[in-house]
N, C-alpha and C positions, 0 to 999 in steps of 0.2 A: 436491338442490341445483338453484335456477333457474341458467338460462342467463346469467343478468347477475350471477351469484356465479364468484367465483373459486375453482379446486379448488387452486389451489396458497395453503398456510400459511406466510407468514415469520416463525416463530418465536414464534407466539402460537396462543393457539386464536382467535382471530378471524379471520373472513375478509374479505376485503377484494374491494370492485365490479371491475369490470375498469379504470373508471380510477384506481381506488387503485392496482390493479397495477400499469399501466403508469408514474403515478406512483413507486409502489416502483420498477419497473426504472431508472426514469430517475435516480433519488435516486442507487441501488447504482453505476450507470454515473459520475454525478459524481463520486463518492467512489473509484473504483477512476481515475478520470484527475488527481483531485489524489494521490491516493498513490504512480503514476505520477510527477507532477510534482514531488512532494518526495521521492521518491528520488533522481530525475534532480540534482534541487537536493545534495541532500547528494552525491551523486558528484564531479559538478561543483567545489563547494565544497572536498573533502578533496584532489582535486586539483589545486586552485588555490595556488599559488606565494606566495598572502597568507593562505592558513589558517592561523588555528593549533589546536592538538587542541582546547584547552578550550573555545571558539566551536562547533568540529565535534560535541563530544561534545555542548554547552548545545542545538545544532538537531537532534541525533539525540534529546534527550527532548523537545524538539517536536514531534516524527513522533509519537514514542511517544504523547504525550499527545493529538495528534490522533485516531489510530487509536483509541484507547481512548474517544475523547469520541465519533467517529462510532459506537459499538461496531461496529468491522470488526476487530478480533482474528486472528476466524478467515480474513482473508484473507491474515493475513500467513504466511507459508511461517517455519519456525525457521530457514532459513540468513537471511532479512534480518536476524529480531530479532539473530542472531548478525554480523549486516553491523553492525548499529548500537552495537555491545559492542566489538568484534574492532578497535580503532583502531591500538592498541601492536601488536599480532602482528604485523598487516597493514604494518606499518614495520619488522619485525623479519626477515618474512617476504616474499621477492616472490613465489614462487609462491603464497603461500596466496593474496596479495593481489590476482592476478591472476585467480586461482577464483572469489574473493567477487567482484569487479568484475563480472566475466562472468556470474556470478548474478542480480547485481542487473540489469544490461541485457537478462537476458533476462526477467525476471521484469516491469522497467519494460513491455518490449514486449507481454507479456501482459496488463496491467492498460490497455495504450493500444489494445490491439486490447478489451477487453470493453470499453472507458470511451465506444467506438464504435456498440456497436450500439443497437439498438433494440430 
C-alpha cells in the first residue's frame, strides 16, 4: 500500500485516499453531533409540559429513521433504542425514568465530545 492510500477500511473492501478519510471522519463526526442533538431534542421535548406521548413517540421513529437512513445503527447503544420504546414505563416508573434520562445525557455527551474532533 502507497503512502497516499489509506490503511484503515470503513466497511467495504475499498480503500479510500487520505482525503476520503478525513472526509469520512468529518461525515461520522456530523452525524454523531446531529444524533447528539436529537436525542437532546427528544429529552427536552418528553419533558416539556406541552408533549404529548403520541407526538414524542411520532419523533422517536424519526430518530429511528434517521439513524437507519445515515446507517449509524451500530452507534446506537441498546439502552437508547430502549430510551426511544420505554415511554409508558418511564411515566409508571420514576426511578427507571431517571436511569434512562441519565443514559441518555451521558451518552448525548459522548457523541458531542466525538462530533468534536477531528
Amino acid at each position: 500500500m502507497r503512502d497516499h492510500q489509506v490503511v484503515a477500511k470503513l466497511g467495504t473492501s475499498q480503500c479510500l485516499t487520505r482525503d476520503g478519510l478525513v472526509k469520512a471522519v468529518k461525515l461520522r463526526n456530523s452525524i454523531n453531533g446531529e444524533i447528539a442533538a436529537k436525542l437532546q431534542n427528544l429529552v427536552e421535548y418528553e419533558r416539556s409540559p406541552n408533549s404529548s406521548d403520541k407526538d414524542w413517540e411520532s419523533r422517536c421513529e424519526e430518530f429511528v429513521k434517521f439513524v437507519r437512513a445515515m446507517e449509524a445503527t451500530h452507534l446506537i447503544d441498546e439502552e437508547i433504542w430502549h430510551y426511544t420504546s420505554d415511554l409508558k414505563i418511564r411515566r409508571k416508573d420514576p426511578n427507571y425514568s431517571a436511569a434512562q434520562v441519565d443514559y441518555v445525557f451521558s451518552y448525548i455527551e459522548k457523541f458531542e465530545k466525538y462530533s468534536q474532533e477531528e
